[in-house]
Backbone as CSV, one residue per row, in Angstrom:
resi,resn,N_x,N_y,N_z,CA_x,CA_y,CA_z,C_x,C_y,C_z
1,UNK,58.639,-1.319,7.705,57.395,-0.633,7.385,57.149,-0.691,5.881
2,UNK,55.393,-0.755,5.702,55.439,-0.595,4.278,55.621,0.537,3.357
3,UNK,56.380,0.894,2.187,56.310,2.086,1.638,56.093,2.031,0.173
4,UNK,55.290,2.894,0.059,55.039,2.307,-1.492,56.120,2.898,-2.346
5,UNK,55.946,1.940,-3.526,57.028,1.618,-4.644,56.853,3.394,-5.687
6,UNK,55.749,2.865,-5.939,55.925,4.563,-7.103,54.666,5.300,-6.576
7,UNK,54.470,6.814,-7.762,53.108,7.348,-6.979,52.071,7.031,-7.416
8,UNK,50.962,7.242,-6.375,49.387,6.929,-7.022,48.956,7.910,-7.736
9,UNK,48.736,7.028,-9.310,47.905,7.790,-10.220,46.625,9.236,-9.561
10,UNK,46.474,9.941,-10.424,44.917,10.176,-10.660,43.836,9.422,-10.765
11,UNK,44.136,8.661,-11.698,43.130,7.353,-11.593,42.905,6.487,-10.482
12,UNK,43.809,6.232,-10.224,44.105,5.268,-8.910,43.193,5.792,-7.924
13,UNK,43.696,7.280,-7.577,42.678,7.635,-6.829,41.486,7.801,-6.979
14,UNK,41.175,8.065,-8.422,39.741,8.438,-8.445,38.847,7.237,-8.353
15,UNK,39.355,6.082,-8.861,38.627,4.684,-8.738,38.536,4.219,-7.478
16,UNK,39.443,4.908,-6.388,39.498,4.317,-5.121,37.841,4.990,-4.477
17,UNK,38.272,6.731,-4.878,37.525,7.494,-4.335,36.320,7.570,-4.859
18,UNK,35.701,6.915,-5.853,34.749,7.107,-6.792,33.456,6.775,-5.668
19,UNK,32.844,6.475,-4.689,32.027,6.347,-3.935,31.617,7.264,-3.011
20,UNK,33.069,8.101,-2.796,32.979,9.382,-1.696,31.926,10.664,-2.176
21,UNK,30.709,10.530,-2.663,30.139,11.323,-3.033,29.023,11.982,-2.326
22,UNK,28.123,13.096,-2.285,27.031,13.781,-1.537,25.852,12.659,-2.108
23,UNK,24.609,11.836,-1.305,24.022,11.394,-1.336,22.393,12.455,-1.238
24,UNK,21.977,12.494,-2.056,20.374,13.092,-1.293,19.749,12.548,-0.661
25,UNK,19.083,12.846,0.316,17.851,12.101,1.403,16.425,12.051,0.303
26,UNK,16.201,10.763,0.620,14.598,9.880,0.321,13.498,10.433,1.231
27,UNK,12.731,11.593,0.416,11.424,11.758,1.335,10.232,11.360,0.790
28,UNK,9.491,11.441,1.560,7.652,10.502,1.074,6.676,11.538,1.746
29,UNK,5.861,11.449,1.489,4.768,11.744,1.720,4.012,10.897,3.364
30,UNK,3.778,11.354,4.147,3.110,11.158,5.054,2.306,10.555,5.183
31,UNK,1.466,9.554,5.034,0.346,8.808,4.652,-0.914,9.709,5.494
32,UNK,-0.664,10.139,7.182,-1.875,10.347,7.751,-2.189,12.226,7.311
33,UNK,-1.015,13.159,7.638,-0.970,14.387,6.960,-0.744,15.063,6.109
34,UNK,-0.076,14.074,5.153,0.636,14.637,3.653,1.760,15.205,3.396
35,UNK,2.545,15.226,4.698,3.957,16.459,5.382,4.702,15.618,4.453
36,UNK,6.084,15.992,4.473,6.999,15.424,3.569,7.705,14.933,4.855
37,UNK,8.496,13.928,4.785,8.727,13.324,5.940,10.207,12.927,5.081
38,UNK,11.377,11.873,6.012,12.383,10.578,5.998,11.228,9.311,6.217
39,UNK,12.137,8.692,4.911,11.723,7.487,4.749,12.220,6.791,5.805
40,UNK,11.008,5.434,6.811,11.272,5.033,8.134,11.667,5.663,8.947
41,UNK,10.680,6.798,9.122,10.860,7.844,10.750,9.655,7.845,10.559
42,UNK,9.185,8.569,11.818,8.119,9.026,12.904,7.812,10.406,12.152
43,UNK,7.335,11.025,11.585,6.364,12.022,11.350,6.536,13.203,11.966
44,UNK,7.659,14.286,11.746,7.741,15.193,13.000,6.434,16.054,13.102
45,UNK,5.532,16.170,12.277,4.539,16.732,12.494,3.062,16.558,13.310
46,UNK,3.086,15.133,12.834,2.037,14.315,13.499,2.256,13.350,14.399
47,UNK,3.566,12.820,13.895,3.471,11.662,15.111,3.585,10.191,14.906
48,UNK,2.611,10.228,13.312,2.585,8.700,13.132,3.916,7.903,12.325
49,UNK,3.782,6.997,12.468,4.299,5.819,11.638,4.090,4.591,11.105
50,UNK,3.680,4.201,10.283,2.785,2.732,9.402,1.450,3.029,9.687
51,UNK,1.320,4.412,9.726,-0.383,4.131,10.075,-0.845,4.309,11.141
52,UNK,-0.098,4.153,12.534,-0.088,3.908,13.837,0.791,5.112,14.259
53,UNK,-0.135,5.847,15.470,0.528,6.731,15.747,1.354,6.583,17.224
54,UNK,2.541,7.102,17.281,3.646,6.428,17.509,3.930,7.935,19.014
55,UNK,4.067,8.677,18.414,4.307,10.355,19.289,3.236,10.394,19.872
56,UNK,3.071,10.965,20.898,1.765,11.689,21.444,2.395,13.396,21.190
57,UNK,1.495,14.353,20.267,1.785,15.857,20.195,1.285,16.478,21.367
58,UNK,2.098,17.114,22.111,1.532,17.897,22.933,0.491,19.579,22.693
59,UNK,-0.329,19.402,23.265,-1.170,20.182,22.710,-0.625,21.873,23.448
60,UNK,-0.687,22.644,22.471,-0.395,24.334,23.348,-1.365,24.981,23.736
């Protein structure tokens, strides 16, 4: 089995780990309602997507 030789730095790790970080989500503007939406989704408000509406909202 393999075992390593000496211990891993701080560094070591941190250069390994340097990517493991919290990302924020990309929002836009809605083109048809103005809602704040995810970039490339469906519109939870309205429905649409590229312009084209994609959901049918059920009406209450």
């Amino acid at each position: 089995m393999g075992v390593p030789k000496g211990k891993t730095s701080r560094m070591k790790k941190g250069n390994r780990r340097s990517h493991h970080h919290a990302v924020t989500m990309a929002y836009s503007k809605c083109s048809n309602c103005g809602e704040l939406k995810l970039n490339h989704r469906v519109c939870p408000s309205c429905g649409y997507y590229n312009k084209k509406q994609v959901v049918a909202k059920e009406e209450i």
